[in-house]
C-alpha positions in Angstrom: -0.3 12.8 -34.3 0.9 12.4 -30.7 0.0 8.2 -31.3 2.3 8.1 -34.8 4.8 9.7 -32.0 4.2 7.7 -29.4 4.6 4.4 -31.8 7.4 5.2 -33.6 9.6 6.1 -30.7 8.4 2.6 -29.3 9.6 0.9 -32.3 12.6 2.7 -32.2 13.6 1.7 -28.9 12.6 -1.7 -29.5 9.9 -1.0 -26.3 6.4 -1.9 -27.2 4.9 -1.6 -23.9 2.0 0.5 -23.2 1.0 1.2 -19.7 -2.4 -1.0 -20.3 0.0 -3.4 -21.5 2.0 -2.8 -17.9 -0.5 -3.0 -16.0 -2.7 -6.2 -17.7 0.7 -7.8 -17.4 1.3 -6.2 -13.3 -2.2 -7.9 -12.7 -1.6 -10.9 -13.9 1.4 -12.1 -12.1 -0.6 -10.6 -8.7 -3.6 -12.8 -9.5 -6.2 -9.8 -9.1 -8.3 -7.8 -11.8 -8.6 -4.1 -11.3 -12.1 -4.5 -9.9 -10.2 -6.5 -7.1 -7.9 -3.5 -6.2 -10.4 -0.9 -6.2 -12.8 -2.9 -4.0 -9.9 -4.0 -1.4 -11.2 -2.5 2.1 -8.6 -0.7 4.3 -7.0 -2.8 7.1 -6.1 -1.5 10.6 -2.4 -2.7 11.3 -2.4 -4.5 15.2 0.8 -5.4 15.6 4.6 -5.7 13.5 6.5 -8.3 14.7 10.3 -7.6 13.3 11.4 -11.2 14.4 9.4 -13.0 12.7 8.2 -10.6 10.1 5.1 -10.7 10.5 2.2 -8.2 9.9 -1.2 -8.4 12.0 -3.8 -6.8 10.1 -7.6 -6.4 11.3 -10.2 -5.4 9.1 -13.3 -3.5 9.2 -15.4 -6.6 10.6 -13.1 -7.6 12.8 -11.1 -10.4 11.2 -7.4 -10.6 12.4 -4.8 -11.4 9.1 -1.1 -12.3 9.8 0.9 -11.6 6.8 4.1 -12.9 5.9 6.8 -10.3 5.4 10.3 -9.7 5.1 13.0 -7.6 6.8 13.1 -4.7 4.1 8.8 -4.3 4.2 8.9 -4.6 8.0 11.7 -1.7 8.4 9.8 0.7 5.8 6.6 -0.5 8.1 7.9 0.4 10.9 10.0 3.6 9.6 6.9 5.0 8.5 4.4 4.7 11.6 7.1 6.6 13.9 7.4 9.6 11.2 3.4 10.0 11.5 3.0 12.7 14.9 0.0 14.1 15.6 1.2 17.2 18.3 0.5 16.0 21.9 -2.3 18.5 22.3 -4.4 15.4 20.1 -3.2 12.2 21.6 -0.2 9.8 22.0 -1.9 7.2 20.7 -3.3 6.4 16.8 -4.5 4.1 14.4 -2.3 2.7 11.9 -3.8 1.4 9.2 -3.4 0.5 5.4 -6.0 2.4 3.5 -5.3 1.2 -0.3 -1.8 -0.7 -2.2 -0.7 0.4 -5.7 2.3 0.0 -8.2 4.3 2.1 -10.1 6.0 0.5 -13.3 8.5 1.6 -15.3 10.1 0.1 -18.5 14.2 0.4 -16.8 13.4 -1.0 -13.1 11.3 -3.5 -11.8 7.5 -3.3 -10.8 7.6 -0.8 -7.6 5.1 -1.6 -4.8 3.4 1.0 -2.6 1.3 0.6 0.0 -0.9 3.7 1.8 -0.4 3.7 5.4 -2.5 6.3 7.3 -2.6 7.3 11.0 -5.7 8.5 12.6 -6.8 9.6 15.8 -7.8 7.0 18.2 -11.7 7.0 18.6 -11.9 8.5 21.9 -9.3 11.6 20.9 -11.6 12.2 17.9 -13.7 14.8 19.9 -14.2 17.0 17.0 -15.3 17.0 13.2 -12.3 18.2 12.6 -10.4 15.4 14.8 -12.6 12.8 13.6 -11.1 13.8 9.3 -7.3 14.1 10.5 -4.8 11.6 9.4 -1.3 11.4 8.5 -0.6 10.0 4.9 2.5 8.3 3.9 3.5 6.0 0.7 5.4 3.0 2.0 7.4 1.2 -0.7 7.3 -2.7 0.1 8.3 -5.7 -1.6 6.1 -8.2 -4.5 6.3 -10.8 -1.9 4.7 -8.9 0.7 1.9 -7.5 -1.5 1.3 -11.5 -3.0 0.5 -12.5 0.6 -1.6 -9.1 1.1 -3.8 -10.2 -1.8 -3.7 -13.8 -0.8 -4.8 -13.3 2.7 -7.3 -10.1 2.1 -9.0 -10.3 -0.7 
């Protein structure tokens, strides 16, 4: 019943997307399967250079990644590390890092990129169990350009 719904009120207004649809058509204009996005490893972020827009990642194994950005990525970047605080009694200091990258689409706007940027206790401030499992989560919207050169240098 609810499928008869759900296709008639696509017909009706003339939209015959279906989120698989969405998202076959999301992936292909990325270049990357879902297997891809499930399997890409977090990156720790080294340094955000505003002037050049730039993004230095380093992964697990050590690699260093500069990623080409622009001014609207780098601000949300850069917004969202200073709203992660720990209070002082844990550290000044944390790792940044991007832990996973998603989208949302809808049928009225354009393909909405997210990426998840956690902070977590530096390792000599995780003392603790409890230390070592605290972070600070925050969805960061950034731009299809930035998330094409993501993919192209990471994966």
């Amino acid at each position: 019943m609810i499928k008869i719904l759900d296709i008639l009120f696509r017909s009706v207004l003339k939209s015959g997307t279906t989120w698989n649809q969405a998202k076959a058509k999301v992936h292909k204009e990325l270049g990357v399967s879902q297997a891809e996005i499930f399997s890409w490893k977090p990156h720790s972020i080294v340094e955000i250079d505003s002037e050049k827009n730039i993004v230095i990642l380093k992964s697990e194994n050590g690699k260093i990644f500069p990623i080409e950005s622009d001014k609207k990525t780098t601000r949300n970047l850069i917004k969202g590390i200073s709203e992660n605080e720990f209070l002082p009694k844990y550290g000044t200091e944390f790792v940044n890092e991007l832990k996973s990258w998603n989208f949302a689409y809808s049928r009225t706007k354009p393909t909405e990129y997210k990426v998840d940027l956690r902070a977590k206790l530096k390792p000599e401030d995780q003392t603790t169990e409890k230390r070592k499992k605290m972070y600070h989560k925050r969805n960061i919207i950034v731009t299809d350009f930035f998330i094409k050169k993501l993919i192209e240098k990471t994966i």
